[in-house]
C-alpha positions in Angstrom: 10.2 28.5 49.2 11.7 29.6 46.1 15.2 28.7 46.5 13.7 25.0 47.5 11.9 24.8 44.4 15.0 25.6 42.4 16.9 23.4 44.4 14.6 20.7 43.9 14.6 21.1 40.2 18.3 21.2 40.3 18.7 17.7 41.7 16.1 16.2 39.7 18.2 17.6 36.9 21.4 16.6 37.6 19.8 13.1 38.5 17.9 12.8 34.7 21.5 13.9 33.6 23.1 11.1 35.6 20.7 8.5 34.3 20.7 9.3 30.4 24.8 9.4 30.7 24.4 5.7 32.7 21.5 4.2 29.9 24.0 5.4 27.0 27.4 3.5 28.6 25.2 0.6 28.9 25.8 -2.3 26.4 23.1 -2.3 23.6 22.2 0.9 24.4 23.3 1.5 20.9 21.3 -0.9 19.2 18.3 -0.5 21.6 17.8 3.5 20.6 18.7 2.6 17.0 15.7 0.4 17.1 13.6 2.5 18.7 14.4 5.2 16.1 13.5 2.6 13.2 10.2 2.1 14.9 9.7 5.4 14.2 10.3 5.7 10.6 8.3 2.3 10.2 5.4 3.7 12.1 6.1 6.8 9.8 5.9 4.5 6.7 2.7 2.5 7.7 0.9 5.9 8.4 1.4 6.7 5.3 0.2 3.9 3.3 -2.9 3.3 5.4 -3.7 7.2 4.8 -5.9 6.1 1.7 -8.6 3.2 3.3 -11.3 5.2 3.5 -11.3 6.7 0.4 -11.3 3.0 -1.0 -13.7 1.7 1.7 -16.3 4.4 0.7 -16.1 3.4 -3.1 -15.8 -0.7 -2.4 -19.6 0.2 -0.6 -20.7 2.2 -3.5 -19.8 -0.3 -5.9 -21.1 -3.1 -3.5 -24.4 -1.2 -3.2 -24.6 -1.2 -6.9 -23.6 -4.7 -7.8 -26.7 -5.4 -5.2 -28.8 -3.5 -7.2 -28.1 -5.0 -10.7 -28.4 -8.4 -9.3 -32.0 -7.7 -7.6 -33.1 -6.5 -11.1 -35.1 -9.1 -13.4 -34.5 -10.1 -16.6 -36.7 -8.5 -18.9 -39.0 -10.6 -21.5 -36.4 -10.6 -24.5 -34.4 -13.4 -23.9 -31.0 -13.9 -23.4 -28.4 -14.2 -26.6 -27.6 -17.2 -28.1 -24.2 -17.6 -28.6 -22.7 -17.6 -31.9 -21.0 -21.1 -33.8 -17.3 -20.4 -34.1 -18.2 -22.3 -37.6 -18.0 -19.4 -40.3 -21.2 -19.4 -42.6 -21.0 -19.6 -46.3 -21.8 -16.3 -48.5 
């Protein structure tokens, strides 16, 4: 049972061999696993910039939550200032 295994595995070997060796003769093999290796480095790349949306998710809520608070608040009974004249007043 043994020596079937190994044979088994043998020819599923030497097939796998067989196939890569036939995919890399192929034309735009090339340029097919040079893509595939860019995706990589790209998935790489957006992994790393996306790494720090939580962090600015959980502020953007605090700061959300407190922009919702100032605005609920009422004015208070002084009121607001007047703006000044851009005329200068004379001493």
């Amino acid at each position: 049972m043994a020596d079937r295994n190994k044979d088994l595995l043998s020819r599923f070997a030497d097939l796998s061999e067989e196939v890569v060796q036939r995919l890399a003769e192929a034309p735009g093999a090339d340029r097919a696993l040079q893509a595939l290796k860019g995706l990589g480095d790209k998935v790489d790349e957006l992994q790393r910039r996306t790494r720090g949306f939580e962090e600015l998710e959980r502020r953007l809520s605090v700061v959300e939550k407190r922009l919702d608070a100032l605005s609920k608040q009422k004015p208070s009974g002084a009121a607001a200032p007047k703006p000044r004249s851009s005329t200068p007043k004379k001493a």
